[in-house]
DRENLOVO-857367 format. One record per residue: residue in one letter; x, y, z of N, C-alpha, C, O in turn. Coordinates in nm, 3 decimals. Example, Ala and Ser with C-alpha at 12.3 -4.5 7.8 and 13.67 -1.06 7.14 Angstrom:
BEGIN
<pt><aa>a</aa><n_X>1.319</n_X><n_Y>-0.569</n_Y><n_Z>0.780</n_Z><ca_X>1.230</ca_X><ca_Y>-0.450</ca_Y><ca_Z>0.780</ca_Z><c_X>1.320</c_X><c_Y>-0.330</c_Y><c_Z>0.780</c_Z><o_X>1.424</o_X><o_Y>-0.332</o_Y><o_Z>0.846</o_Z></pt>
<pt><aa>s</aa><n_X>1.285</n_X><n_Y>-0.225</n_Y><n_Z>0.708</n_Z><ca_X>1.367</ca_X><ca_Y>-0.106</ca_Y><ca_Z>0.714</ca_Z><c_X>1.290</c_X><c_Y>0.003</c_Y><c_Z>0.787</c_Z><o_X>1.341</o_X><o_Y>0.114</o_Y><o_Z>0.804</o_Z></pt>
***
This chain:
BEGIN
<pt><aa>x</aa><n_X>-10.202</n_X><n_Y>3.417</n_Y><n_Z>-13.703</n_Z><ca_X>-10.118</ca_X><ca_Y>3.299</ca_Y><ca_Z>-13.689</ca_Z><c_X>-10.029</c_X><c_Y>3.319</c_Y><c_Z>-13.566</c_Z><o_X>-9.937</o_X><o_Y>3.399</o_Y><o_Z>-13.558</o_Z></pt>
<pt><aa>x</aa><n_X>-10.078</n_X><n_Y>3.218</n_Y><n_Z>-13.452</n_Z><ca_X>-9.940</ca_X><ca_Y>3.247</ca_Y><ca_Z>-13.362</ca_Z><c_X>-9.819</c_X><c_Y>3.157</c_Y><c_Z>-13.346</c_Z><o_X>-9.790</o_X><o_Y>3.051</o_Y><o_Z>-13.401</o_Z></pt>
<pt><aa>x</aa><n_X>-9.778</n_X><n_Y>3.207</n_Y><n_Z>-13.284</n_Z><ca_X>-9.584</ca_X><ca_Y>3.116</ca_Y><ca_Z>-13.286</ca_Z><c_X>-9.593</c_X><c_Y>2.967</c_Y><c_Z>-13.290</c_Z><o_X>-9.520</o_X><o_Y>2.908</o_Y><o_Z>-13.369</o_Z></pt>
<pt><aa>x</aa><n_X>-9.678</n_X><n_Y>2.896</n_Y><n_Z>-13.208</n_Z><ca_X>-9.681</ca_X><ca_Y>2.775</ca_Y><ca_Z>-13.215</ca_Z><c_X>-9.753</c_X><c_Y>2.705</c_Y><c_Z>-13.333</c_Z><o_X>-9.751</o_X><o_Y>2.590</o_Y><o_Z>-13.376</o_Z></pt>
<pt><aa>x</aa><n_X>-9.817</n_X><n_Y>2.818</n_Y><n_Z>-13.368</n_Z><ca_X>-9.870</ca_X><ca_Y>2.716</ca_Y><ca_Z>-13.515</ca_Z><c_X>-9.775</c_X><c_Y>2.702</c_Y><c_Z>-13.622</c_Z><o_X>-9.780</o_X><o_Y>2.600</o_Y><o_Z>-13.691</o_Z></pt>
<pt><aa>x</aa><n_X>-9.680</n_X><n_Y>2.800</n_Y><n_Z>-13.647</n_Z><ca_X>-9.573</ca_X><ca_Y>2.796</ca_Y><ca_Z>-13.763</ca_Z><c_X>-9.438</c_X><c_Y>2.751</c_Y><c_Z>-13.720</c_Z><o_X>-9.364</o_X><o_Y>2.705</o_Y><o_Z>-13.807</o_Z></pt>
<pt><aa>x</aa><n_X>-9.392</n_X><n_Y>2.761</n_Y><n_Z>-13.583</n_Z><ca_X>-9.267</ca_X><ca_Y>2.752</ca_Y><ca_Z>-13.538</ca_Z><c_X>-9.175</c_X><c_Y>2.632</c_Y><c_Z>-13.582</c_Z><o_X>-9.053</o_X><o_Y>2.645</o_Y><o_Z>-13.583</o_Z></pt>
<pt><aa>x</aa><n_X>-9.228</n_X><n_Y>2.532</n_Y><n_Z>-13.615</n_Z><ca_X>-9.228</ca_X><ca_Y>2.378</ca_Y><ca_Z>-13.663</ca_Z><c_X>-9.294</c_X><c_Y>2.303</c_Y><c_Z>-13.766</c_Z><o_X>-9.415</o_X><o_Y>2.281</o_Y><o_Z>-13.761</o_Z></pt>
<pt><aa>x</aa><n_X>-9.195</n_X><n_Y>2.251</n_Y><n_Z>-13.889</n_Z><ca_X>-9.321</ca_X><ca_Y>2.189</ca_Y><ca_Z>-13.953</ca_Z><c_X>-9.328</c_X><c_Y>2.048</c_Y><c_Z>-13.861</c_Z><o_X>-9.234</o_X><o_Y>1.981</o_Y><o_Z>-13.816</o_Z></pt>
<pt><aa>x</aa><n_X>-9.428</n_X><n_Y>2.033</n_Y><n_Z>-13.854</n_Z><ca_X>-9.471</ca_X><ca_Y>1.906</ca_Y><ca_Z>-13.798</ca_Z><c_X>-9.471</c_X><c_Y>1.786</c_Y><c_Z>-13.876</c_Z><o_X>-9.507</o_X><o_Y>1.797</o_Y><o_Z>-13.993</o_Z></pt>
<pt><aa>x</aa><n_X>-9.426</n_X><n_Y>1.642</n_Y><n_Z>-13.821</n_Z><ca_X>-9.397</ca_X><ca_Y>1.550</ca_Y><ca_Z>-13.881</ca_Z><c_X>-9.550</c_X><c_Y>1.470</c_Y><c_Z>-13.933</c_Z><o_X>-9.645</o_X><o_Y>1.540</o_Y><o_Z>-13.900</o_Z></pt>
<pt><aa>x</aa><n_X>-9.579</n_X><n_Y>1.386</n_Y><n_Z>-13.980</n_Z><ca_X>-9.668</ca_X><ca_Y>1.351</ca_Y><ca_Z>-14.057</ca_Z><c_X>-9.795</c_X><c_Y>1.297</c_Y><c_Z>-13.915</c_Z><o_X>-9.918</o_X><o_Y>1.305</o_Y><o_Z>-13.929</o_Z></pt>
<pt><aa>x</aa><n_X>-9.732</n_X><n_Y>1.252</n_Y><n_Z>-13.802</n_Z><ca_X>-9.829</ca_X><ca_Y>1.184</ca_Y><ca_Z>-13.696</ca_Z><c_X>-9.844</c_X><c_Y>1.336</c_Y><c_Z>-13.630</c_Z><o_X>-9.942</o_X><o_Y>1.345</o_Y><o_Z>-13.556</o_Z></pt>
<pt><aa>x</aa><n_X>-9.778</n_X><n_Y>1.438</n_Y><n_Z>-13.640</n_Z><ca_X>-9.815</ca_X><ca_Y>1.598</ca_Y><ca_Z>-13.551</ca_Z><c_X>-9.692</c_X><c_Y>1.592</c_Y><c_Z>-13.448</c_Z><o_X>-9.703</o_X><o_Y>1.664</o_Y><o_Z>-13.349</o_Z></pt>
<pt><aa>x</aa><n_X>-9.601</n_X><n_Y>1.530</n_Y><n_Z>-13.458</n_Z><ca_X>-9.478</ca_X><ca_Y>1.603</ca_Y><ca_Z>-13.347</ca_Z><c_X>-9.378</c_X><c_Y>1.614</c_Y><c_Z>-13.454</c_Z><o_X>-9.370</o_X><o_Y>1.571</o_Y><o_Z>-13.569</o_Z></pt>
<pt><aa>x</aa><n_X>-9.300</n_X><n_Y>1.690</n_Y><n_Z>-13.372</n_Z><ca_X>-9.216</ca_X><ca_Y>1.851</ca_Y><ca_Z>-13.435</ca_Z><c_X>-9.106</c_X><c_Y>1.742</c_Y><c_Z>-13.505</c_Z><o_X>-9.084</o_X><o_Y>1.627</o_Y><o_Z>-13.469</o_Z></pt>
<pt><aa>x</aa><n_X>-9.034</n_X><n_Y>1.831</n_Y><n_Z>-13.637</n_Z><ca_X>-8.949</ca_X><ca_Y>1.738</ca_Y><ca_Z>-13.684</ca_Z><c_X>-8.828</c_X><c_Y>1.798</c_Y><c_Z>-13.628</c_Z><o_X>-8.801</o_X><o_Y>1.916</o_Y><o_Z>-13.607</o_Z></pt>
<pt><aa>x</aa><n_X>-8.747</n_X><n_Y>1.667</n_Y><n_Z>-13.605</n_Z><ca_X>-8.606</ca_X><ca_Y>1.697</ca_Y><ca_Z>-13.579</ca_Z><c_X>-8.483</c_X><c_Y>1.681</c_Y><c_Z>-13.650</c_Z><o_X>-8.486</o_X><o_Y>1.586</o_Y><o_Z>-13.729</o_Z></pt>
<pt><aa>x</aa><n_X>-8.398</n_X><n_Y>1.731</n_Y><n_Z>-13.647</n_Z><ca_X>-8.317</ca_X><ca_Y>1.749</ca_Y><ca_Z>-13.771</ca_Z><c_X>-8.212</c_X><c_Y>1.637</c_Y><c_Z>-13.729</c_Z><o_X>-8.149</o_X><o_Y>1.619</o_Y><o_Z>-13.625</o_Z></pt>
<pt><aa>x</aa><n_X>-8.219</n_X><n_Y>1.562</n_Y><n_Z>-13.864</n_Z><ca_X>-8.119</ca_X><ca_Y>1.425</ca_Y><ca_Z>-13.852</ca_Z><c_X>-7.958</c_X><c_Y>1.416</c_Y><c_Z>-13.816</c_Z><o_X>-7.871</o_X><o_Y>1.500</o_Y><o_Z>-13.841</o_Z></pt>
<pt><aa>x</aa><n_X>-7.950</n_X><n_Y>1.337</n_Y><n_Z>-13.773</n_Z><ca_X>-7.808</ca_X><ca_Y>1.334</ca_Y><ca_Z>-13.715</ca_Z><c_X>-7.752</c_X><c_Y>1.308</c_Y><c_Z>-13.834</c_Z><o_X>-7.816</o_X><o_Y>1.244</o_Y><o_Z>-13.918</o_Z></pt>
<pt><aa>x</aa><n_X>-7.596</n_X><n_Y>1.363</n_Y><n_Z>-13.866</n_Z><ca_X>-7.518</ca_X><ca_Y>1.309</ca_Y><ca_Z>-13.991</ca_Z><c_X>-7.459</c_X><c_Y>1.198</c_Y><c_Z>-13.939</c_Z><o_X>-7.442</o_X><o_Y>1.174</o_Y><o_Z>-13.819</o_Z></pt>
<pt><aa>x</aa><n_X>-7.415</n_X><n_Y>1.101</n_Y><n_Z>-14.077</n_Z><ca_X>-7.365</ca_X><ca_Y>0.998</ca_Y><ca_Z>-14.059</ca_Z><c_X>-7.236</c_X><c_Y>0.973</c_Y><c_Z>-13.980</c_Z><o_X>-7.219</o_X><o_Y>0.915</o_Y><o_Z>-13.874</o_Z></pt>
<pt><aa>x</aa><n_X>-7.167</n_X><n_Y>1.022</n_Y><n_Z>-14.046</n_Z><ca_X>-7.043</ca_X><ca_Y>1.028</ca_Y><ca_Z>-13.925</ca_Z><c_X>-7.039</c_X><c_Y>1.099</c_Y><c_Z>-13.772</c_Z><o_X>-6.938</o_X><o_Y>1.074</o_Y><o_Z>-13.706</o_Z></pt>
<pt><aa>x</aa><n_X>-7.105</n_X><n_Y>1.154</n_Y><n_Z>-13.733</n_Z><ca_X>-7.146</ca_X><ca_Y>1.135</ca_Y><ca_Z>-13.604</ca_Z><c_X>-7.187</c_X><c_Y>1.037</c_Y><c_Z>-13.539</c_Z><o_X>-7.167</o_X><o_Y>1.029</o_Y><o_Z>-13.418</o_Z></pt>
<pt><aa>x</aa><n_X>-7.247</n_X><n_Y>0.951</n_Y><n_Z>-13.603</n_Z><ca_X>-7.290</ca_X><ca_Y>0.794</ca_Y><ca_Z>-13.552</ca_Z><c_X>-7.200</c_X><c_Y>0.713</c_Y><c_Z>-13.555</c_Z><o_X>-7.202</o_X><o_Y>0.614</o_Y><o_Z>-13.481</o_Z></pt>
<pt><aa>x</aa><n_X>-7.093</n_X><n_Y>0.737</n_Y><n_Z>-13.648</n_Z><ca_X>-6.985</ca_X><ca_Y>0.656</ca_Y><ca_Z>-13.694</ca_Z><c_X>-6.895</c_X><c_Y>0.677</c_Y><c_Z>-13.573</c_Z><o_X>-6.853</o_X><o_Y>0.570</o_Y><o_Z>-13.529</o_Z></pt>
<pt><aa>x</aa><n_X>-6.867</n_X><n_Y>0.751</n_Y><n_Z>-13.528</n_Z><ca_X>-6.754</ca_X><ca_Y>0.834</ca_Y><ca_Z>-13.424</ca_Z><c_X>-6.813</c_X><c_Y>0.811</c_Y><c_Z>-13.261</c_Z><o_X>-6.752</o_X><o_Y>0.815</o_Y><o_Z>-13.154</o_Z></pt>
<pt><aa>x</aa><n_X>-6.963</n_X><n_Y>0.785</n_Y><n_Z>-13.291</n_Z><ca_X>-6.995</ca_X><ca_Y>0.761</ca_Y><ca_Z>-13.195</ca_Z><c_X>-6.928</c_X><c_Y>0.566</c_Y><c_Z>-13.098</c_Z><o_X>-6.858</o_X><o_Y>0.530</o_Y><o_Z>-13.003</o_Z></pt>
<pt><aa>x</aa><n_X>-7.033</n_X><n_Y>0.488</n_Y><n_Z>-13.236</n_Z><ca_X>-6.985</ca_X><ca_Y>0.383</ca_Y><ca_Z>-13.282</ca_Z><c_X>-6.824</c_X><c_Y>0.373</c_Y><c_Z>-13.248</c_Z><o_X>-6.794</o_X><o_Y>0.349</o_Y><o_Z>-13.131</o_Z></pt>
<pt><aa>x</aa><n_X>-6.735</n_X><n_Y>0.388</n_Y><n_Z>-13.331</n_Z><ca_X>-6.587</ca_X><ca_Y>0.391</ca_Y><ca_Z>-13.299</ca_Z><c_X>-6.565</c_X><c_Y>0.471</c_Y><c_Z>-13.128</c_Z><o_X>-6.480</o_X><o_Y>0.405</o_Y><o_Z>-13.068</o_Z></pt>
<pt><aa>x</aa><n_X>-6.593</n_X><n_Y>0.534</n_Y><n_Z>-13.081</n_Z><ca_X>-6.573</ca_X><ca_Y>0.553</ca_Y><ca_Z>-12.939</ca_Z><c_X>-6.572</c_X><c_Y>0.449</c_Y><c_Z>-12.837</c_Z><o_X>-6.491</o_X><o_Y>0.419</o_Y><o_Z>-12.749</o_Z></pt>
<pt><aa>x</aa><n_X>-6.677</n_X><n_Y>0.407</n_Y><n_Z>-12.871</n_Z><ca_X>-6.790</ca_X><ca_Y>0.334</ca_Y><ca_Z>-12.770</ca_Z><c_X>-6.692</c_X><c_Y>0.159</c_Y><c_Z>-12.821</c_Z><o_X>-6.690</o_X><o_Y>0.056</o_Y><o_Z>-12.754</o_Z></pt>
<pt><aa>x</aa><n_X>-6.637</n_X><n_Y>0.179</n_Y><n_Z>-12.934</n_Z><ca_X>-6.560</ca_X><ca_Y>0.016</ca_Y><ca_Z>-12.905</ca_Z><c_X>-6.417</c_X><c_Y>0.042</c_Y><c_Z>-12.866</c_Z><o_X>-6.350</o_X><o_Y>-0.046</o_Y><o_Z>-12.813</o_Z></pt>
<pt><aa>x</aa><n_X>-6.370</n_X><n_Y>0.161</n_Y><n_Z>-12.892</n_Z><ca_X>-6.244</ca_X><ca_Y>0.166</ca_Y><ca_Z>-12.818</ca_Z><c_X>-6.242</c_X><c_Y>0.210</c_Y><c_Z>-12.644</c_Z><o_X>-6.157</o_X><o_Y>0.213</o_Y><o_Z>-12.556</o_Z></pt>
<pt><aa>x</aa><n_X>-6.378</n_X><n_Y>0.237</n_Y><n_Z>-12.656</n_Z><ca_X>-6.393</ca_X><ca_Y>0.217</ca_Y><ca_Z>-12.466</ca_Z><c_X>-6.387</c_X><c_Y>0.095</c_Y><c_Z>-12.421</c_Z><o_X>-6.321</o_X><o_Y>0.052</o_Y><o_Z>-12.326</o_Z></pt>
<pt><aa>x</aa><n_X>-6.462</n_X><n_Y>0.035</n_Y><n_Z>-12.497</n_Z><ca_X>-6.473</ca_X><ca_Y>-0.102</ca_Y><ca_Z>-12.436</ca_Z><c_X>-6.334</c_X><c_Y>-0.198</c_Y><c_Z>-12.475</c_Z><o_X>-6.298</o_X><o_Y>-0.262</o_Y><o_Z>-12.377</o_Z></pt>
<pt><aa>x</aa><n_X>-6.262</n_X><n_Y>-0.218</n_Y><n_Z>-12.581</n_Z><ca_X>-6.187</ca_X><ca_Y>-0.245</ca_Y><ca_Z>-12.587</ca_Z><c_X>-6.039</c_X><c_Y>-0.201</c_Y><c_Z>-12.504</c_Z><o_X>-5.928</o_X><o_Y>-0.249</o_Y><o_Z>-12.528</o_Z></pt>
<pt><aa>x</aa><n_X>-6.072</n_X><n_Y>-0.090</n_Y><n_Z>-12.397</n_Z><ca_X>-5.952</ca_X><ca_Y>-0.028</ca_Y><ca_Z>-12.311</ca_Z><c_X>-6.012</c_X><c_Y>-0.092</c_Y><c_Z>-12.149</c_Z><o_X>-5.941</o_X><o_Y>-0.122</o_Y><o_Z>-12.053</o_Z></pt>
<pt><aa>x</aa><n_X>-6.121</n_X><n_Y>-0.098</n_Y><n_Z>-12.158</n_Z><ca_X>-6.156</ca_X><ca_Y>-0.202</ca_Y><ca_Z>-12.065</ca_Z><c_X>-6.155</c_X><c_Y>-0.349</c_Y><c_Z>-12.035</c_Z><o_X>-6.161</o_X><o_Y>-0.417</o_Y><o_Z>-11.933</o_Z></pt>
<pt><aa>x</aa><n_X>-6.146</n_X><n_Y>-0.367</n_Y><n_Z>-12.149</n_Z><ca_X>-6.085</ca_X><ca_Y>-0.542</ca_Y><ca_Z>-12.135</ca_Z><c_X>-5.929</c_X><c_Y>-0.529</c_Y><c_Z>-12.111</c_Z><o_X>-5.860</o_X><o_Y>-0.599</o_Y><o_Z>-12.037</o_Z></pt>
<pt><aa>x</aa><n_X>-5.882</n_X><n_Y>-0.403</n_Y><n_Z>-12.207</n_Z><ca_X>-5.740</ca_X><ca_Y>-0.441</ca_Y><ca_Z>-12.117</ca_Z><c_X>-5.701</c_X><c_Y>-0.426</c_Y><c_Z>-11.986</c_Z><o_X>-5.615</o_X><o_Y>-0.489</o_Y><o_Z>-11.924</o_Z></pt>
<pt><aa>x</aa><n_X>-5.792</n_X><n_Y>-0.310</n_Y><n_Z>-11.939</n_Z><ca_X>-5.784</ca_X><ca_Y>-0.272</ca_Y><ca_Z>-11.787</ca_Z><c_X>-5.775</c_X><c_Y>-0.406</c_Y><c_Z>-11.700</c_Z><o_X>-5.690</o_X><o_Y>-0.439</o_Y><o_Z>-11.617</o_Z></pt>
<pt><aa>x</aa><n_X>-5.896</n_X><n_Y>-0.478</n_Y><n_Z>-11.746</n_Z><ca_X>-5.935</ca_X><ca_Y>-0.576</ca_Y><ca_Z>-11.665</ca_Z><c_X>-5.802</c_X><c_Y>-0.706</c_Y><c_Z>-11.691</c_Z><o_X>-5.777</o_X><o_Y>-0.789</o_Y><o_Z>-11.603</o_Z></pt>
<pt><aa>x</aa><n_X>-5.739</n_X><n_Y>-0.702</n_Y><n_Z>-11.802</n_Z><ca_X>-5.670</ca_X><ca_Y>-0.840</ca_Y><ca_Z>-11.827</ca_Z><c_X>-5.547</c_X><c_Y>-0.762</c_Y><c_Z>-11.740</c_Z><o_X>-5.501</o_X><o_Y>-0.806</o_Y><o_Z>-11.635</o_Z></pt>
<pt><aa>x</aa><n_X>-5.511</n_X><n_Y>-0.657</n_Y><n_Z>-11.797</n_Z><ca_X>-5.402</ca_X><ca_Y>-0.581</ca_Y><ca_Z>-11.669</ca_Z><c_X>-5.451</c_X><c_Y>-0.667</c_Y><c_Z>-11.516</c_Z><o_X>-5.415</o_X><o_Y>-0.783</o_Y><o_Z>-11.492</o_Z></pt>
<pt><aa>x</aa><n_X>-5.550</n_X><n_Y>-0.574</n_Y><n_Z>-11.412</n_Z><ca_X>-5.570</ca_X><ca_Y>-0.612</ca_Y><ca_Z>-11.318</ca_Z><c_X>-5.572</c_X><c_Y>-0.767</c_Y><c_Z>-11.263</c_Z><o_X>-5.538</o_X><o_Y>-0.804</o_Y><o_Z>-11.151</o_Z></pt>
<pt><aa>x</aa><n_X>-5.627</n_X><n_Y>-0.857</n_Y><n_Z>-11.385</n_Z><ca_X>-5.623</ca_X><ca_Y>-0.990</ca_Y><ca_Z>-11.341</ca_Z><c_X>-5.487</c_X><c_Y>-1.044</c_Y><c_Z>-11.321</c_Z><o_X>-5.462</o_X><o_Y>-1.145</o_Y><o_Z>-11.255</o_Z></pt>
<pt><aa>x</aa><n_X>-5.387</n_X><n_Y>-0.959</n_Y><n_Z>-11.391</n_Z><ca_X>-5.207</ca_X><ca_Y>-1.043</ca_Y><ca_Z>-11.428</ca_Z><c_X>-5.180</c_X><c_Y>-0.961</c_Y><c_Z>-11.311</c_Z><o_X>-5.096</o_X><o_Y>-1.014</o_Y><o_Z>-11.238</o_Z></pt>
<pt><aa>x</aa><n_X>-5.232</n_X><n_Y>-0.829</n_Y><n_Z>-11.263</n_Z><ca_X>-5.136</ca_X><ca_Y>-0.746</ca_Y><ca_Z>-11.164</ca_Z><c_X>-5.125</c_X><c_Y>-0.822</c_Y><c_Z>-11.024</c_Z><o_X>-5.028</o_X><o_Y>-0.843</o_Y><o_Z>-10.951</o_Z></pt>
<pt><aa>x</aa><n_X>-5.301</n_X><n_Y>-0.867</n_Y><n_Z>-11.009</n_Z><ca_X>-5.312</ca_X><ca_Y>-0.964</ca_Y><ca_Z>-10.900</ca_Z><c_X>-5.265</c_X><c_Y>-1.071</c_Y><c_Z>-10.871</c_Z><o_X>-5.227</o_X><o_Y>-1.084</o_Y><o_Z>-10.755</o_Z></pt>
<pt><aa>x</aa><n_X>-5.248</n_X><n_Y>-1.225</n_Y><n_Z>-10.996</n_Z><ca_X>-5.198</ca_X><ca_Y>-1.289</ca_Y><ca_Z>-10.987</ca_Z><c_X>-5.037</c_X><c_Y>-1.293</c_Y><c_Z>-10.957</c_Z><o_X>-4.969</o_X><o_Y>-1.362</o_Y><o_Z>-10.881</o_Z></pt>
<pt><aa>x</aa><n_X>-5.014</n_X><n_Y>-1.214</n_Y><n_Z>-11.025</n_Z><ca_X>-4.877</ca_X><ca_Y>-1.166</ca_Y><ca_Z>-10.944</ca_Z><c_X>-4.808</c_X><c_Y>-1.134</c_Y><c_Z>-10.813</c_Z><o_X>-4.694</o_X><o_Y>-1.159</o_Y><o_Z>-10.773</o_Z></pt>
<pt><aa>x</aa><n_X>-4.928</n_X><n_Y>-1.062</n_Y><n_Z>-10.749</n_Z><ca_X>-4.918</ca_X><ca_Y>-1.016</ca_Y><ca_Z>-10.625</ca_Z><c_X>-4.901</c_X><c_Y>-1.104</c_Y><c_Z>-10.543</c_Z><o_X>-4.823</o_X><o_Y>-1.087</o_Y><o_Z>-10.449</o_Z></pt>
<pt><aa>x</aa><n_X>-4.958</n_X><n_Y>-1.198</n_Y><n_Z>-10.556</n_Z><ca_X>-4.986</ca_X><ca_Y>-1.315</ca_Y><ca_Z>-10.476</ca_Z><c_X>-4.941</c_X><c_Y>-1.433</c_Y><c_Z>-10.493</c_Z><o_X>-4.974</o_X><o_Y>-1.524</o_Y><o_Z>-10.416</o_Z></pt>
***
């Protein structure tokens, strides 16, 4: 038996299984990814009032 035949059980179609992400990692991911974007709309509503101002 060599290394590549046992190293992995293989998934049911023959590629290697990978070990599932936990839920709250997706969750945290999720929550990141809207408080980015939600710090970018303020960026942007900032910049639009900073300009109108300017001028």
């Amino acid at each position: 038996m060599s290394l590549e035949e046992g190293a992995s059980s293989p998934e049911p179609d023959g590629g290697p299984s990978s070990p599932s992400v936990p839920w709250h990692f997706k969750l945290m991911v999720v929550l990141a990814a809207l408080y980015v974007g939600w710090r970018l709309v303020q960026m942007i509503g900032w910049i639009i009032d900073w300009l109108a101002n300017r001028f």
